[in-house]
C-alpha positions as CSV (number, residue, x, y, z in Angstrom):
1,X,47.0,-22.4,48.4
2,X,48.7,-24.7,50.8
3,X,46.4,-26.9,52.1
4,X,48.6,-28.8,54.4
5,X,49.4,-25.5,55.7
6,X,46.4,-24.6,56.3
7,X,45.5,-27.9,57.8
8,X,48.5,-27.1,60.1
9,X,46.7,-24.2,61.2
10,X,43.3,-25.3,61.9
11,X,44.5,-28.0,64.2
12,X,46.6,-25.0,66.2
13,X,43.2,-23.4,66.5
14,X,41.4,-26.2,67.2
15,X,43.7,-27.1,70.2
16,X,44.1,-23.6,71.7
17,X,40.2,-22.6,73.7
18,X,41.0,-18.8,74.6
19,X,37.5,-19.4,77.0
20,X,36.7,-15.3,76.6
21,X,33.7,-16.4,78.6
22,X,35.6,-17.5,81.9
23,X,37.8,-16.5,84.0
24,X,39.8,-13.6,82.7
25,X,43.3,-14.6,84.3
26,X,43.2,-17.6,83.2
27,X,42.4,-16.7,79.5
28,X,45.1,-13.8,80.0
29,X,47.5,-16.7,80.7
30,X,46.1,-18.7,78.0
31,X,46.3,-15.9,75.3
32,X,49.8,-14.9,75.8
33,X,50.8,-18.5,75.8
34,X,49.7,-19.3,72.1
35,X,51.5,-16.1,71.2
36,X,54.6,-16.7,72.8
37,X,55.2,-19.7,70.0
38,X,55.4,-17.3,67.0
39,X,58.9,-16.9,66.0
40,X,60.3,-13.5,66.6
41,X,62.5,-11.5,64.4
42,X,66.0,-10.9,66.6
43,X,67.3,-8.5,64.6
44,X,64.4,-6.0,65.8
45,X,65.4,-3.9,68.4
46,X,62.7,-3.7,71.3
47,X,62.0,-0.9,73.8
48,X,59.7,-0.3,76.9
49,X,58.3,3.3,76.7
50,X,55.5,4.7,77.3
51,X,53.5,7.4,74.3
52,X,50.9,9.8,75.9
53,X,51.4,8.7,79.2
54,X,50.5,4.9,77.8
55,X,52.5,2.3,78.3
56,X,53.8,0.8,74.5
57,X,56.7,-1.3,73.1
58,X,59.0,0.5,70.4
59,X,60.1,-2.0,67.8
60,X,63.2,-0.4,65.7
61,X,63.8,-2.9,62.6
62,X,67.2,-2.6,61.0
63,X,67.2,0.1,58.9
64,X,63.7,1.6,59.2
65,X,62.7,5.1,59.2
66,X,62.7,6.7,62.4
67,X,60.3,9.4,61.5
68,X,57.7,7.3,59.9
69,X,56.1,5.1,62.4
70,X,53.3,2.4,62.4
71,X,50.8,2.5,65.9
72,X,49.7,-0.4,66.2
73,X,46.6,-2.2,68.5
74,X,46.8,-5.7,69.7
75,X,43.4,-7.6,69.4
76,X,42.4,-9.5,72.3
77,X,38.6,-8.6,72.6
78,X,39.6,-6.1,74.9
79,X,39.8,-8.2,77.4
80,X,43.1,-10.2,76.8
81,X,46.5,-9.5,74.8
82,X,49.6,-7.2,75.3
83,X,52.1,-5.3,73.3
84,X,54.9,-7.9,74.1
85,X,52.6,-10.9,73.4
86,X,52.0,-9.5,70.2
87,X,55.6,-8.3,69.6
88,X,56.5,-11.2,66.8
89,X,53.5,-10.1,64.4
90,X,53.7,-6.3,64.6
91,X,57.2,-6.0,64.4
92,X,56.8,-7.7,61.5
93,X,54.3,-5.6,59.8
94,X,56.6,-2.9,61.0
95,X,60.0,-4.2,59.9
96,X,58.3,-4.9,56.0
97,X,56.8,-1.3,56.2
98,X,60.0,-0.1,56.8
99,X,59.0,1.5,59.7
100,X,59.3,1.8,63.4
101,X,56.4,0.4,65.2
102,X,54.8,1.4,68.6
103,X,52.5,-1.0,70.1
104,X,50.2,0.7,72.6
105,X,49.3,-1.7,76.2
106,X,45.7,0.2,76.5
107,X,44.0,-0.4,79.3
108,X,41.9,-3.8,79.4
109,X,38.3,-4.7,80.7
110,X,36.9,-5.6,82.7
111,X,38.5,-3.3,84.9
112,X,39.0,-0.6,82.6
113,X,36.1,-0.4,80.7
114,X,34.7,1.1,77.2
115,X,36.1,4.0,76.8
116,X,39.3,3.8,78.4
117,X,40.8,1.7,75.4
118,X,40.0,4.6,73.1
119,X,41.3,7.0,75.5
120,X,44.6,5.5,75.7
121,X,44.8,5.0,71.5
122,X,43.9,8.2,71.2
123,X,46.2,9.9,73.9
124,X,49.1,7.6,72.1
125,X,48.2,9.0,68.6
126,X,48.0,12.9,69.8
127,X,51.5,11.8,71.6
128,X,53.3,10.8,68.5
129,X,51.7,14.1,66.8
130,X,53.1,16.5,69.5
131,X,56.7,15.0,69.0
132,X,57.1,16.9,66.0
133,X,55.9,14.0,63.7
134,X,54.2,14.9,60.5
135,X,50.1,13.1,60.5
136,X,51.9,11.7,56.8
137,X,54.6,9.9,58.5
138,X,51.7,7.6,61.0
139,X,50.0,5.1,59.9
140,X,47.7,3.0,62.3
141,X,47.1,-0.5,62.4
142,X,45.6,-3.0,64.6
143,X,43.6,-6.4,64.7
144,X,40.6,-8.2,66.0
145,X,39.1,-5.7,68.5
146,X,42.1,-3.7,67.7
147,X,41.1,-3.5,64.3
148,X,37.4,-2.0,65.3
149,X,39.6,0.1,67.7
150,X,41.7,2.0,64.8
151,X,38.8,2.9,63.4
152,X,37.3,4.4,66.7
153,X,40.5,5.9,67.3
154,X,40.7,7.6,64.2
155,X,37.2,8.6,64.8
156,X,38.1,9.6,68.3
157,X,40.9,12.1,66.7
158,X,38.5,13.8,63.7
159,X,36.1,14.9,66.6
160,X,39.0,16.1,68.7
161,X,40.2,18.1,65.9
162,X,43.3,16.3,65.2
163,X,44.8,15.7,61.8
164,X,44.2,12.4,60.1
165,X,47.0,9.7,59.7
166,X,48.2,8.7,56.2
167,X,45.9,5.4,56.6
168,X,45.1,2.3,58.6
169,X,45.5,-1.0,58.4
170,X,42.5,-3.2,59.8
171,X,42.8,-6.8,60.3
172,X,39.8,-8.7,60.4
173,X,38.0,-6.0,62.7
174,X,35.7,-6.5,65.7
175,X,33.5,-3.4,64.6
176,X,30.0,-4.1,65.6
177,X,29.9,-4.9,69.6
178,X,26.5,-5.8,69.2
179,X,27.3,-9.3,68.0
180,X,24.4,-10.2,66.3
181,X,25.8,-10.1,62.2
182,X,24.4,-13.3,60.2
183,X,27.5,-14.2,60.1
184,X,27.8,-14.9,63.6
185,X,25.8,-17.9,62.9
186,X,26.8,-18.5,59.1
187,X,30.4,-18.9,60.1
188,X,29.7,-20.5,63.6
189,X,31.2,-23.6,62.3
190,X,34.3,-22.6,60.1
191,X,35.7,-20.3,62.1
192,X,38.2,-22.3,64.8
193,X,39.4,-19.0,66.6
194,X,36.1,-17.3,67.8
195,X,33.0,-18.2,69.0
196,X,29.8,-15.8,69.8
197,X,29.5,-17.0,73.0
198,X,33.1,-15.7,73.9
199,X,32.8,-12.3,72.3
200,X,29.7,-11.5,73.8
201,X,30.9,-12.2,77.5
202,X,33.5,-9.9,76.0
203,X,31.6,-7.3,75.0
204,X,29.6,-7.2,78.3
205,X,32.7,-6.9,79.9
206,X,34.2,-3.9,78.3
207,X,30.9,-2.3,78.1
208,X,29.9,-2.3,81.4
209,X,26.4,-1.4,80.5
210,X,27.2,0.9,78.1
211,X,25.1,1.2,74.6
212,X,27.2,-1.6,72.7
213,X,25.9,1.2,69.5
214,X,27.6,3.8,70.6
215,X,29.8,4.6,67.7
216,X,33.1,4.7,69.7
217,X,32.3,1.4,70.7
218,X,30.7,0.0,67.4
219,X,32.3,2.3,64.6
220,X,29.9,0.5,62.1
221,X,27.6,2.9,63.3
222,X,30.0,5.7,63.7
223,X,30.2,8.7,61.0
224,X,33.5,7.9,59.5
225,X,33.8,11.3,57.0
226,X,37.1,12.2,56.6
227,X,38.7,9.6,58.1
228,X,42.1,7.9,55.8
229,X,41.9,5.7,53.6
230,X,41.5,2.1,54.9
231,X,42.7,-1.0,54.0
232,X,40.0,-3.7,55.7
233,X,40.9,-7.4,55.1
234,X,39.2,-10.6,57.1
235,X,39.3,-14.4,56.0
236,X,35.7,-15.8,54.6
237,X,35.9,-18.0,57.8
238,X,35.5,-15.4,60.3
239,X,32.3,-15.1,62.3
240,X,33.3,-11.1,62.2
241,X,33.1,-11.7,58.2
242,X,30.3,-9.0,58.4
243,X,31.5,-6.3,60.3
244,X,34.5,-6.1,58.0
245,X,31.8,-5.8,55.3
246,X,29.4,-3.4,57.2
247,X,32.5,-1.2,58.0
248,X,34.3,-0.6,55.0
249,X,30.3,-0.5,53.3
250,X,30.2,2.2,55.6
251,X,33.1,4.1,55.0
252,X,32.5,4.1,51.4
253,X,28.8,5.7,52.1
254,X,30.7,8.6,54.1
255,X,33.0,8.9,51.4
256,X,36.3,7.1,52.4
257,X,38.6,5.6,50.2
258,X,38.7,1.7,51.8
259,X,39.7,-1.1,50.4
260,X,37.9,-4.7,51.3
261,X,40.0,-7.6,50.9
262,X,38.3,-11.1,51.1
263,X,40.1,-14.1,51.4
264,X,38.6,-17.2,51.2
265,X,39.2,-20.3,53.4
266,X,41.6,-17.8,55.7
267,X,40.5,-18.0,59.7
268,X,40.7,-15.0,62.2
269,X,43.9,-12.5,61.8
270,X,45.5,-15.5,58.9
271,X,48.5,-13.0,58.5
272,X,49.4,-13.6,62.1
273,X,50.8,-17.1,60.8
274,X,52.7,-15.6,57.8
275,X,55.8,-17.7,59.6
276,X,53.8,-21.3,58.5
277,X,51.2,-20.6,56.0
278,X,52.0,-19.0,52.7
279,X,48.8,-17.0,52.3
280,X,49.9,-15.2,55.5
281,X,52.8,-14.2,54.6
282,X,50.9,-13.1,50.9
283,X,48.4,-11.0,52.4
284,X,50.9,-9.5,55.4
285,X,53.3,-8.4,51.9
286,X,50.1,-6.7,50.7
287,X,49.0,-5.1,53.8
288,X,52.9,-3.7,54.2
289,X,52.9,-2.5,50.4
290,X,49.9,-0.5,51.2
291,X,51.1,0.9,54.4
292,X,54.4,1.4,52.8
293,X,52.5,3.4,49.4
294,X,50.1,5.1,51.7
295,X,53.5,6.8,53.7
296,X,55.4,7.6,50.3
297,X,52.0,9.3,48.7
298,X,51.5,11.8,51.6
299,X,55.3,12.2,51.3
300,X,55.0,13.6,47.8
């Protein structure tokens, strides 16, 4: 471990207050500025489209499969974040997976709320279904609250009959809108990126007085049979430690294969600074070497 790295990266977080809890323009603004430092990739070819009537960002790496593609969800509590802030980090994943990668611009609270964000992943994913793509040639993937929206999504797709991806890819996954996990308060003061204060104005927001245990919300709750197999991965500093561990503990229960990948001292979404920290770009490798062996067993 690089601990000057790492040092590097707590001081970014320390310095950056996304402030969930106030005004959402000006934590919009806030947001996309932070990600607008990441380096991006210029050899990546980017396109505005839309999938399922959704607006999304194609992302064609040099030399990737056209056929095989990664959907991806941008984390942002639902309430912040875009495809095109996000661009540097999922075309990354994308690029390394070797495939091309469609970022989806659901709709955002407060003024879309719960469920319009699993609406919109879901009409994307029947989308890229209905173009003639095999379900072995998708894989999903997504972050934060995108993370805990995969898994709705995939959910979401079961019920409505749809065939499942290969597998998905959740990164440190807001999965339990109810926010009241121990670890909210056992990791209050490691974790730089989120606080409980911010996720629950953000929660409030996008549920709009719905249930926050409703299981498309919360898929901790949600019966996850026959979803793919799931690779869940979140840094020992996260306050959202727990609903990484609650979800894949309940995948397992309904019989999915999952994989739960711990890694201590990391903060909030580490891989999204694989381009200064060395255990980011470790664990985004290993999260791409999944995707990647997840695509070439359902191709056998």
């Amino acid at each position: 471990m690089s601990l000057q790295e790492l040092e590097v990266v707590r001081s970014i977080l320390r310095e950056t207050d996304l402030a969930l809890a106030g005004p959402v323009d000006a934590a919009r603004a806030n947001f996309e500025a932070m990600l607008a430092a990441a380096p991006l990739d210029e050899a990546i070819a980017f396109e505005e489209t839309t999938v399922g009537g959704v607006p999304a960002l194609r992302a064609t790496p040099p030399g990737a499969s056209e056929e095989r593609v990664m959907l991806y969800l941008h984390g942002g509590a639902f309430v912040i974040g875009s495809a095109h802030g996000y661009r540097a980090f999922w075309s990354g994943l994308a690029r390394d997976t070797g495939v091309t990668g469609i970022a989806v611009d659901y709709r955002l609270a407060p003024e879309h709320p719960f469920p319009a964000a699993v609406d919109d992943a879901l009409a994307a994913y029947r989308a890229l279904l209905d173009e003639g793509r095999r379900p072995g040639q998708i894989v999903v993937a997504g972050d934060s609250a995108g993370g805990g929206l995969a898994a709705s999504l995939l959910v979401a797709a079961r019920d409505a009959g749809l065939p499942m991806p290969a597998g998905a890819l959740l990164l440190s996954p807001w999965a339990d809108l109810r926010c009241d996990a121990p670890s909210y308060e056992s990791k209050a003061a490691e974790d730089l990126s989120l606080t409980a204060e911010d996720l629950r104005a953000s929660a409030d927001r996008y549920l709009n007085g719905a249930d926050p245990a409703e299981p498309l919300a919360s898929p901790v709750e949600a019966d996850l049979s026959g979803l793919p197999p799931l690779l869940i991965t979140v840094g020992s500093c996260e306050i959202l430690l727990d609903d990484a561990v609650r979800l894949a503990a309940r995948a397992g229960h309904c019989g999915v294969r999952v994989t739960l990948d711990v890694w201590p001292q990391m903060p909030h979404v580490w891989q999204s600074f694989a381009f200064m920290l060395s255990e980011g770009a470790e664990a985004s490798l290993d999260a791409t070497q999944w995707l990647a062996r997840r695509l070439e067993e359902e191709d056998r």
